[in-house]
N, C-alpha and C positions, 0 to 999 in steps of 0.2 A: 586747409580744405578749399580756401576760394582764393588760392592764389594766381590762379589760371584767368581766374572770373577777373580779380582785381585789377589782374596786368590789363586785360582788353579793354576793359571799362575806362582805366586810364591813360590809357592811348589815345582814346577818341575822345576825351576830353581835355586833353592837351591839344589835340588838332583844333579841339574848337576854338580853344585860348591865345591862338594865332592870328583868329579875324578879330577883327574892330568890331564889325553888323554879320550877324548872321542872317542869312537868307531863308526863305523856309527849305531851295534847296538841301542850305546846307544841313538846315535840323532832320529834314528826310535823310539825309546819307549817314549824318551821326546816330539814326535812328536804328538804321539797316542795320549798321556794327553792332550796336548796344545787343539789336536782338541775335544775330550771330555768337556773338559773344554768351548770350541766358542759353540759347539751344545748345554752347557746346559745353556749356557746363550744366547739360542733362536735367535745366529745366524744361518740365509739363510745357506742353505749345500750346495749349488753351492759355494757360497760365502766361506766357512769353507774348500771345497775339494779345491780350486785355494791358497788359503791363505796356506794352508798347503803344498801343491805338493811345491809352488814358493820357501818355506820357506826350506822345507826338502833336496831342487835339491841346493842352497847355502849352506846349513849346513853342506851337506856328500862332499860336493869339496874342494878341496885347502883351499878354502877360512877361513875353520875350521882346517883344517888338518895342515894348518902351524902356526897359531895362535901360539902364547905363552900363551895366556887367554882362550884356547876355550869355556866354558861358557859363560864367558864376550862374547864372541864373537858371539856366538847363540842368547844371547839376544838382541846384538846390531842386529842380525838378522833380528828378532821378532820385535824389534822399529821400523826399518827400513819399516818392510811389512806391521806394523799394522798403518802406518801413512799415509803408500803409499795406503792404501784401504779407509783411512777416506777424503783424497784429499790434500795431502804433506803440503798444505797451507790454512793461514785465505784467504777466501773468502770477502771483503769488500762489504758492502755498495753500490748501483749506488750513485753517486752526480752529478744532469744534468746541462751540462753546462747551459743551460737556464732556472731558477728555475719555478715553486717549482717539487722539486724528487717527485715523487710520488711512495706508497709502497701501495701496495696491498696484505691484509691480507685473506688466503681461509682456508678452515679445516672443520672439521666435528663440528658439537655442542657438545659443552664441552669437545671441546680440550685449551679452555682456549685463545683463539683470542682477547676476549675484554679486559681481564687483560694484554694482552703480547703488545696490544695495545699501552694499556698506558705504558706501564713498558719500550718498545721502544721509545716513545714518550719521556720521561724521558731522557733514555740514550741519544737521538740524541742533548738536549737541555743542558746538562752537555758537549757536545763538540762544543757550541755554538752554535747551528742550531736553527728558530724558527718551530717547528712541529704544524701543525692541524690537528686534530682527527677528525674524520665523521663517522657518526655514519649512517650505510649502512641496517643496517638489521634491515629491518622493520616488521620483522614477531614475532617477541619477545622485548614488549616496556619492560620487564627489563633489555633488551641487551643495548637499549638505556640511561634508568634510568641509568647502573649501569657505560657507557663508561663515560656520564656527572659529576658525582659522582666522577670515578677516575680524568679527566679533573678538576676535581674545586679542588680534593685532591693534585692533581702535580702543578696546576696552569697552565694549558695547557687550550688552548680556544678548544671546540670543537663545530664543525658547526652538527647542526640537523634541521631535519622538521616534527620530529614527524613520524606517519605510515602511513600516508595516503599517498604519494607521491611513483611514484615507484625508485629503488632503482640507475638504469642508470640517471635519470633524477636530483636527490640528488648529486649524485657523478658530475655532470658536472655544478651544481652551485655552491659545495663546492670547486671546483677549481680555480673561478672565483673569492667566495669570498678569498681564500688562496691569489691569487695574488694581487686582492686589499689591502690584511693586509702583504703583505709581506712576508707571509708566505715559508718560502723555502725547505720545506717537508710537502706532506697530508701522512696519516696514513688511510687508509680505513678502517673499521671494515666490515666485510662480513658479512652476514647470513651464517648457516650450515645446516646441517642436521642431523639425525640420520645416515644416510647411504647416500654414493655418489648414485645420481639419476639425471635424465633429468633435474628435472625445476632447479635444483640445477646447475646445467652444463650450463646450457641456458643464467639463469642471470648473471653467473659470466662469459660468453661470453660476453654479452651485455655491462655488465661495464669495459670490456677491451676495447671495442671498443670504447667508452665516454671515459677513463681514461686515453687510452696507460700506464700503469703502466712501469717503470723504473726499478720497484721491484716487484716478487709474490711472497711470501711467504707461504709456507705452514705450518701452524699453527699444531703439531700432537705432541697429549699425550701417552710419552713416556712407560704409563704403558700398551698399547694395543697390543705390542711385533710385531712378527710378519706381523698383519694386519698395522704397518704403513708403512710397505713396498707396499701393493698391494695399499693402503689410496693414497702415492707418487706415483704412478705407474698412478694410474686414473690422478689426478689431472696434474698431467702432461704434459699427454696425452691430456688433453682437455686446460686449459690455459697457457702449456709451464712456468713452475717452472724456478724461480729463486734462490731458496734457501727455506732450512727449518730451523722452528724455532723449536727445539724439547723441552717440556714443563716434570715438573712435574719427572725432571731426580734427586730429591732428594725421591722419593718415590721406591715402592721396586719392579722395574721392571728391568729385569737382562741384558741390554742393549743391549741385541743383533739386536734389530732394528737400533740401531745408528750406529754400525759395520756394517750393512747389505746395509742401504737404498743409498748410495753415491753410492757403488757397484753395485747396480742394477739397481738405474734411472741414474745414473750418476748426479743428481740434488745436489749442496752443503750444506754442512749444515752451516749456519750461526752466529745459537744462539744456548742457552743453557739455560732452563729456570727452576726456583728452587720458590717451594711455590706459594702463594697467593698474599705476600705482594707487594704494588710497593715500592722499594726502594731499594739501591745499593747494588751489591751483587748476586740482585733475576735473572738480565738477563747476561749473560756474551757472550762476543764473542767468537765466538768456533776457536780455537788454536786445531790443528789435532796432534800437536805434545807434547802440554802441556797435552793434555786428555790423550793420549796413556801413558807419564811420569806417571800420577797418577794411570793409571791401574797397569802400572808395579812396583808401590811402588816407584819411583823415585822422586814422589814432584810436586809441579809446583810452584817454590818461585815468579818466574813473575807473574804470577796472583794474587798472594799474593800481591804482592807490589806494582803493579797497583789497587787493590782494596783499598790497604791502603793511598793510594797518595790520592783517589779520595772520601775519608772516611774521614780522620781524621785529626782536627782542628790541623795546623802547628802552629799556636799561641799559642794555649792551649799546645801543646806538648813540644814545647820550654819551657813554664813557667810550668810545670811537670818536667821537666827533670834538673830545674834549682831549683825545688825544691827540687827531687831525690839526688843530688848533695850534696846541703846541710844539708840531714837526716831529712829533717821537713816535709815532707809526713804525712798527716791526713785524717780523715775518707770523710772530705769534697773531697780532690784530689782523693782520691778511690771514689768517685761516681761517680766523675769525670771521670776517669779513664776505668772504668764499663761502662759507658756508650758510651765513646769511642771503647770501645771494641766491644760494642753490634755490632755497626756498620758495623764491619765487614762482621758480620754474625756468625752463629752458631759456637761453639770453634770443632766441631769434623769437618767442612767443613774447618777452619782453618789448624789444626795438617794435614789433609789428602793432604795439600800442600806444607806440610814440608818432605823432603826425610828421610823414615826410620820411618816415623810416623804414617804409616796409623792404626796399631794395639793400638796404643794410642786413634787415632780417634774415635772406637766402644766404649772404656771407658767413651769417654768424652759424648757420648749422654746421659749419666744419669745426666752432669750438664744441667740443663733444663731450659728452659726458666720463667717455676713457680718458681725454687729457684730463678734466680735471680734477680726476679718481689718483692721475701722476704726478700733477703739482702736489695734490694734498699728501701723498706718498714721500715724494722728496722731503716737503716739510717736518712731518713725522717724524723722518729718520736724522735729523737734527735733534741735538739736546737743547735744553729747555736757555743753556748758558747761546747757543748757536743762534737760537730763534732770534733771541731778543739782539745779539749783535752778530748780525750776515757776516761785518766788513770778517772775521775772523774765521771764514770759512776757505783754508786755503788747499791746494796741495792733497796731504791726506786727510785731510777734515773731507775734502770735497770726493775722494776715491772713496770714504767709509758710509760717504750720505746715496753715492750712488749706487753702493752693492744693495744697502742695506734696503734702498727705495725701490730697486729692478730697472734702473736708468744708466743714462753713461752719465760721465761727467760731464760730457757736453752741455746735455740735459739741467744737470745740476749748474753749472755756470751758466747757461742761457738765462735762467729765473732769476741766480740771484744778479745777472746784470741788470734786466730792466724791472728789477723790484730798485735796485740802487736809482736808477732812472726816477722812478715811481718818487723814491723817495726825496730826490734835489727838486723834484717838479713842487711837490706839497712844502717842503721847506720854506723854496721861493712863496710860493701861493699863501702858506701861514705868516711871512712876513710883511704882508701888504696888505694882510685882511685877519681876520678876529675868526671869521668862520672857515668855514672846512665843509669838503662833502667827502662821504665814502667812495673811496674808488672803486670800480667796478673791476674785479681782479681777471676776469675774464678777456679782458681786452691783453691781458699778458700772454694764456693762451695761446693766440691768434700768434703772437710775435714769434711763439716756441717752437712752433711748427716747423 
């Protein structure tokens, strides 16, 4: 989402990494860009004039002029202003001292509330919480179909009554039954609208009044720019926001609403929400200081390594790494391997959390998710004798892995060539050292193409 933002920002502070002393011309002209650069990525211009003035009135004082770094120095500037605008810190969670929390979800329709639903549902239940999902908006039964659906796909219980009940009266039996099952967070799913209006206002008064919600969340998709500042602004106004959940931030909206909307409701932002799928990865906690690193090209290896903690099998990884060790890495362990990976999440949302990598990042969306639905295809269509030894894959071994996988042979020997690659590489690497890392099997991909 702030890939547009990212590039400019680090344009002009390469420029600046060229002088010895900056002048205060120069900090005025690096100024100019920077704000160029926030207006065209559709941040607020009250928001863009204050960010800028704050930034420019430290840049041309002392504060640069005695530097030994001044560059280095402006941009610690910039870190410093663009963290202090998103709200210096995470924002947590309520947890009521007397269960169950309750989180109250609001937003427009299809901002993505019923999926974020469950996708928070998820999260709260991987930090051992037990969550209930209710299922509030009875004006659209595929809102309900589709909350149950995710519910039975996470293993999350969700309490409904169907359309016909109204929706304060749903919400204050769903609570009832939460504390009979023990439940120590509800999840409300809300109705929306096309646009904020009255009856929209009215009922989600009426369920705060039933609910006391602990949490409001405002559900808004981040590709609507602008308008989710005034979207926050109403909703505020009428049931007092506790945070926003911003949605749909791997799509191609140039983030200036996320810059914008803390500045101007003063309401936090919470989450961070990526894709359709429910599964780990898609919601993450918003960290004001790891987003701004990733804007600036600096990384966010925490988030990296908190997603891997919470991703990837420690047992399996141990008995990889013990196999890496000893050079007997096979096509079964690269499935393996592959598949842990997926886990993570896409490899260009990876690279773009490693410092220095974001330019790698735009390369890597061409490894796609179709290739490597066709490596793990090919592999498949190997027997279990094939996996464990490639070199034997000749001829019509190689004609029956390609029908069977929907490849050509090409395909099929392009892989198993630079898997044999893959493999002399580690060989060597296991004879000179005791450790071993997993290979990232995706960089094979790229070569397949």
């Amino acid at each position: 989402m702030f890939e547009s933002l990212s590039d400019r920002l680090q344009a002009v502070f390469k420029k600046l990494g060229g002088k010895g002393r900056l002048s205060e011309e120069d900090v005025r002209e690096a100024m100019k860009q920077v704000r160029l650069a926030l207006l065209e990525a559709d941040v607020n211009l009250q928001v863009v004039r204050e960010f800028v003035a704050k930034v420019t009135e430290r840049a041309v004082g002392e504060e640069v002029s005695r530097s030994l770094t001044p560059s280095q120095q402006v941009i610690k500037i910039v870190r410093d202003e663009l963290i202090s605008l998103l709200g210096e810190a995470e924002v947590p969670l309520a947890d009521a001292t007397l269960p169950p929390t309750v989180i109250m979800l609001v937003g427009l329709q299809g901002a993505g509330k019923t999926t974020h639903a469950a996708k928070l549902a998820l999260h709260l239940r991987k930090k051992g919480k037990r969550p209930l999902l209710v299922a509030a908006d009875v004006y659209r039964p595929a809102a309900i179909a589709q909350l149950e659906s995710l519910g039975k796909q996470v293993n999350i219980p969700v309490y409904s009554e169907g359309t016909t009940a109204k929706p304060p009266e749903i919400v204050a039996r769903a609570l009832a039954h939460a504390r009979a099952e023990h439940c120590n967070y509800v999840i409300i799913d809300t109705a929306g609208r096309l646009q904020v209006d009255e009856v929209l206002m009215t009922e989600l008064a009426d369920i705060v009044t039933v609910a006391q919600p602990h949490e409001r969340l405002l559900v808004v998709d981040a590709m609507i720019g602008q308008e989710a500042v005034r979207v926050a602004e109403e909703f505020n106004k009428r049931v007092a926001l506790s945070g926003i959940i911003f949605t749909k931030i791997d799509g191609d909206a140039r983030g200036g609403a996320a810059l914008s909307v803390r500045s101007v409701t003063g309401v936090p932002i919470k989450f961070l929400g990526t894709g359709e799928k429910i599964e780990v990865g898609t919601l993450e906690v918003f960290h004001p200081e790891r987003l701004v690193s990733r804007i600036l090209g600096m990384g966010d290896v925490l988030s990296l390594i908190e997603r891997a903690e919470s991703s990837i099998d420690k047992d399996e990884a141990a008995r990889m790494q013990k196999k890496l060790s000893k050079g007997s890495f096979d096509l079964e362990d690269f499935l393996a391997s592959m598949r842990q990976m997926q886990k993570l999440g896409p490899l260009n949302q990876i690279l773009g959390m490693l410092p220095g990598m974001g330019s790698m990042a735009k390369g890597a969306e061409l490894v796609n998710e179709k290739e490597l639905r066709r490596v793990e295809a090919i592999i498949l269509s190997m027997t279990p004798k094939e996996r464990r030894n490639p070199d034997i894959i000749k001829g019509s071994r190689r004609e029956r892995v390609a029908r069977g996988s929907g490849t050509s042979v090409a395909q099929v020997a392009g892989l198993l060539k630079n898997f044999q690659q893959m493999q002399r590489m580690m060989k060597q690497f296991s004879g000179s050292s005791k450790g071993g890392r997993m290979p990232d099997p995706r960089e094979m991909m790229r070569k397949m193409r």
